[in-house]
C-alpha positions as CSV (number, residue, x, y, z in Angstrom):
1,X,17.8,15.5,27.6
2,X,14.5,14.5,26.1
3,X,13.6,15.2,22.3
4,X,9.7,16.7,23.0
5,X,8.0,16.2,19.1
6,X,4.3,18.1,18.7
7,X,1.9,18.1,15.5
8,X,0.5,15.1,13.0
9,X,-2.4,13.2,13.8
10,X,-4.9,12.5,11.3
11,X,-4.7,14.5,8.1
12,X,-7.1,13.6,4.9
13,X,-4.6,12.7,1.5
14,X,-3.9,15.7,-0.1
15,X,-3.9,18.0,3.2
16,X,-0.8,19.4,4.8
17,X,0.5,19.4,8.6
18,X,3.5,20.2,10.5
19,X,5.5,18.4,12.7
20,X,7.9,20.4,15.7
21,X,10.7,18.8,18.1
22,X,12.5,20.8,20.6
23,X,15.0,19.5,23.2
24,X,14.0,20.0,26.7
25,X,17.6,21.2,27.6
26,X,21.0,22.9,25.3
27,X,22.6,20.5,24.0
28,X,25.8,20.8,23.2
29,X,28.0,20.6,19.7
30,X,24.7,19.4,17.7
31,X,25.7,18.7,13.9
32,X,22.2,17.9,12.3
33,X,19.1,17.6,13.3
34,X,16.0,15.6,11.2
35,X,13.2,13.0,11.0
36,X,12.8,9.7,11.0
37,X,9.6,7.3,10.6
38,X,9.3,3.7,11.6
39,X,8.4,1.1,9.0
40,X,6.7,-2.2,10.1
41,X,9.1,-4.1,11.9
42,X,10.3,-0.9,14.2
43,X,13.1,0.2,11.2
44,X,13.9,3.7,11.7
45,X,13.9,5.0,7.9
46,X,15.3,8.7,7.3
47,X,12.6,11.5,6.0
48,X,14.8,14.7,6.1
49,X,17.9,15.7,7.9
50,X,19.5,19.2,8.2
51,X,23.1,20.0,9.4
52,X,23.6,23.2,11.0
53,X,24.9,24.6,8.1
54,X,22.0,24.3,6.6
55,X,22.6,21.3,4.3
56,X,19.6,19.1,3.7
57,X,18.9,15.3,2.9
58,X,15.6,13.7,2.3
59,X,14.1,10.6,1.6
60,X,13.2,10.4,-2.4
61,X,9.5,9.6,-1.6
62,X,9.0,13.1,0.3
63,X,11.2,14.5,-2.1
64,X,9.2,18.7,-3.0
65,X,6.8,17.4,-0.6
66,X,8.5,17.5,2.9
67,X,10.7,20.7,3.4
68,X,12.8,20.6,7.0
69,X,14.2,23.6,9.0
70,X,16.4,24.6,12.0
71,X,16.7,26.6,14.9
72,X,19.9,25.9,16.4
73,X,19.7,28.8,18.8
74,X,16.3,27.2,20.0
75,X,17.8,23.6,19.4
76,X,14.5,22.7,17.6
77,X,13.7,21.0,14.2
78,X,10.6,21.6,12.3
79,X,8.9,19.1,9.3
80,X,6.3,20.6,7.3
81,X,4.6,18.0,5.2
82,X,2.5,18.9,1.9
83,X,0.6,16.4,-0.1
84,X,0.4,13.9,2.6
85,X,-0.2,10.3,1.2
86,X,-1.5,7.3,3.2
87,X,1.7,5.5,2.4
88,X,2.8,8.8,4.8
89,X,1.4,7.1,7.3
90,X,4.1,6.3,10.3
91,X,5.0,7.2,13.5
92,X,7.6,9.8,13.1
93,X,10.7,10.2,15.2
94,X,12.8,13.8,15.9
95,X,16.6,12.9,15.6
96,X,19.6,15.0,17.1
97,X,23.6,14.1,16.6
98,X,25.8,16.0,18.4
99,X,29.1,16.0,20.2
100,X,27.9,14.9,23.8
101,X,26.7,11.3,25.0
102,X,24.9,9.6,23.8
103,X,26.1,11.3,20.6
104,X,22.5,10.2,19.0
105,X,19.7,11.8,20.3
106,X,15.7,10.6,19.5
107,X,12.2,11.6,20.7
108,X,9.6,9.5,21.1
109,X,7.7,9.5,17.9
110,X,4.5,11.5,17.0
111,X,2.0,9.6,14.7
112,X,1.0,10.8,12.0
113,X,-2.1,8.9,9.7
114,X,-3.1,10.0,6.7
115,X,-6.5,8.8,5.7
116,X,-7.7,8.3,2.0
């Protein structure tokens, strides 16, 4: 199963953009889906998560900035992104859990640069 991510790229501060991951196959007994960007150094840090139920966690610095969504029926996670700030900048990796191995799922990462 591979995590396919599409969207970001370069953005101006201020300007919005969206960010899409959908699995390339079902996978089974997913519990949340998200975002993740790596800092300097290759550390995954969380931007948004959503169960399935809906239920929603985000990073305080995206915090009425960043709003995630899900389609579990189309096993895809979506990240729109307002007010984009150069401290945005990161590549950003999609993120499945579910039931199945490997049990944690991740894309490749889509960069997104925000210029000032």
């Amino acid at each position: 199963v591979q995590l396919q991510a599409s969207g970001g790229g370069l953005v101006q501060a201020g300007e919005s953009t969206s960010l899409s991951c959908t699995a390339s196959e079902r996978i089974s007994g997913i519990s949340r889906m998200g975002w993740f960007r790596l800092a300097p150094g290759n550390q995954r840090h969380l931007v948004a998560v959503i169960t399935t139920d809906g239920s929603t966690t985000y990073a305080d610095s995206v915090k009425g900035r960043f709003t995630i969504h899900i389609d579990i029926a189309k096993n895809m996670v979506d990240l729109r992104m307002n007010s984009l700030k150069p401290e945005d900048t990161a590549v950003y990796l999609c993120y499945v859990r579910a039931l199945v191995r490997p049990f944690d799922f991740w894309g490749q990462g889509t960069q997104v640069t925000v210029s000032s």
